[in-house]
C-alpha positions in Angstrom: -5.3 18.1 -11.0 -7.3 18.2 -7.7 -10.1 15.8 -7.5 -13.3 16.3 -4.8 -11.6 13.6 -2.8 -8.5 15.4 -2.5 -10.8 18.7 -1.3 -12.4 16.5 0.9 -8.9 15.2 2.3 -7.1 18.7 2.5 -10.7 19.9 4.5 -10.2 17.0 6.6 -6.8 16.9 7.6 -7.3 20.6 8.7 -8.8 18.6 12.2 -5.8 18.0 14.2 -7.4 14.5 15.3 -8.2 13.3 11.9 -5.0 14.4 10.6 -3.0 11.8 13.4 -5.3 8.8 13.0 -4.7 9.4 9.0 -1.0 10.1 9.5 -0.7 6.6 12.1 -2.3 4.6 9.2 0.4 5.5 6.4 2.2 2.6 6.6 -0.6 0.6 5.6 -1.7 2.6 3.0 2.1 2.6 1.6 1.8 -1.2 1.8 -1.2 -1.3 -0.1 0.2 0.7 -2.5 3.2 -0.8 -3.0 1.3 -4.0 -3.7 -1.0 -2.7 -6.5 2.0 -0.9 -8.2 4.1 -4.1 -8.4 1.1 -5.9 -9.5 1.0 -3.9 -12.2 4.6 -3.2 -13.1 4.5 -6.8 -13.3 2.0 -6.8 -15.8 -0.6 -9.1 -13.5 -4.5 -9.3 -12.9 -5.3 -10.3 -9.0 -6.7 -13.8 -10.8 -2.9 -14.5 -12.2 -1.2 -13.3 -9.2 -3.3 -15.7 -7.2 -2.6 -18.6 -9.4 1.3 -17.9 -9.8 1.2 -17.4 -5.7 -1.4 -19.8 -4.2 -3.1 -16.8 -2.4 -6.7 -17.0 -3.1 -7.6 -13.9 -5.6 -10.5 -12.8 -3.2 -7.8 -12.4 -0.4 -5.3 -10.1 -3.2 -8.1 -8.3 -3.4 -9.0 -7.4 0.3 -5.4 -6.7 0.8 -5.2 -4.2 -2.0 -8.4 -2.6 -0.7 -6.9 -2.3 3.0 -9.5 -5.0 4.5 -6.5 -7.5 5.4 -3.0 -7.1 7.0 -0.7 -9.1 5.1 1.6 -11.1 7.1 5.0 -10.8 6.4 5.2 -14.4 4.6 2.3 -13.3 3.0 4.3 -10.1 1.3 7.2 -12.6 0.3 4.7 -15.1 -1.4 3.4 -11.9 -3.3 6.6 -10.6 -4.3 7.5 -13.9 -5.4 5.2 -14.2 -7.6 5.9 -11.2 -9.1 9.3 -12.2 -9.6 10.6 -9.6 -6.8 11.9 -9.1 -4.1 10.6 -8.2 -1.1 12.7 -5.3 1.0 11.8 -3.7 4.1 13.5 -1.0 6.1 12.9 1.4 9.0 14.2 4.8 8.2 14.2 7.9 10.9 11.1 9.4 11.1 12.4 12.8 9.6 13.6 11.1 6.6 10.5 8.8 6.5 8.9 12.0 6.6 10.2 13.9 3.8 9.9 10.4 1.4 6.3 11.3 2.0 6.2 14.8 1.5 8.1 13.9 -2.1 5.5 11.6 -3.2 3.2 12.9 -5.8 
């Protein structure tokens, strides 16, 4: 199901210079993203994560709306409190590259 958005994004990314700043920011939107699915996987509002984590709830929520980077102590407190663990791995950029392309 194609939304307006995802016209707007396809349109978009037809601009060769749009398309590389939005390609040079996936890693922070896959962050993002990885933060909000765990959250919910794990069955949490922002307000309990903050309490199980010690992270202020305002601050869960500028991170999962891309207005914070999230130190890398910061990502382990979160995926503490979601009972988790936190793993991070650099891949070659062709097979980073097709883990993209398989994403829905």
């Amino acid at each position: 199901m194609s939304t307006k958005f995802d016209e707007f994004l396809h349109e978009q990314l037809l601009d060769p210079e749009f398309k590389k700043e939005y390609e040079a920011l996936q890693p922070e939107r896959a962050i993002i993203q990885a933060i909000i699915d765990a959250r919910q996987r794990s069955g949490l509002t922002q307000k309990e994560l903050a309490e199980r984590t010690g992270i202020a709830q305002g601050d869960i929520s500028k991170l999962e709306r891309g207005n914070a980077n999230p130190s890398l102590r910061t990502l382990q407190r979160l995926a503490a409190g979601m009972g988790m663990a936190l793993h991070v791995e650099f891949l070659p950029i062709t097979e980073a590259a097709l883990r993209v392309a398989e994403k829905p």
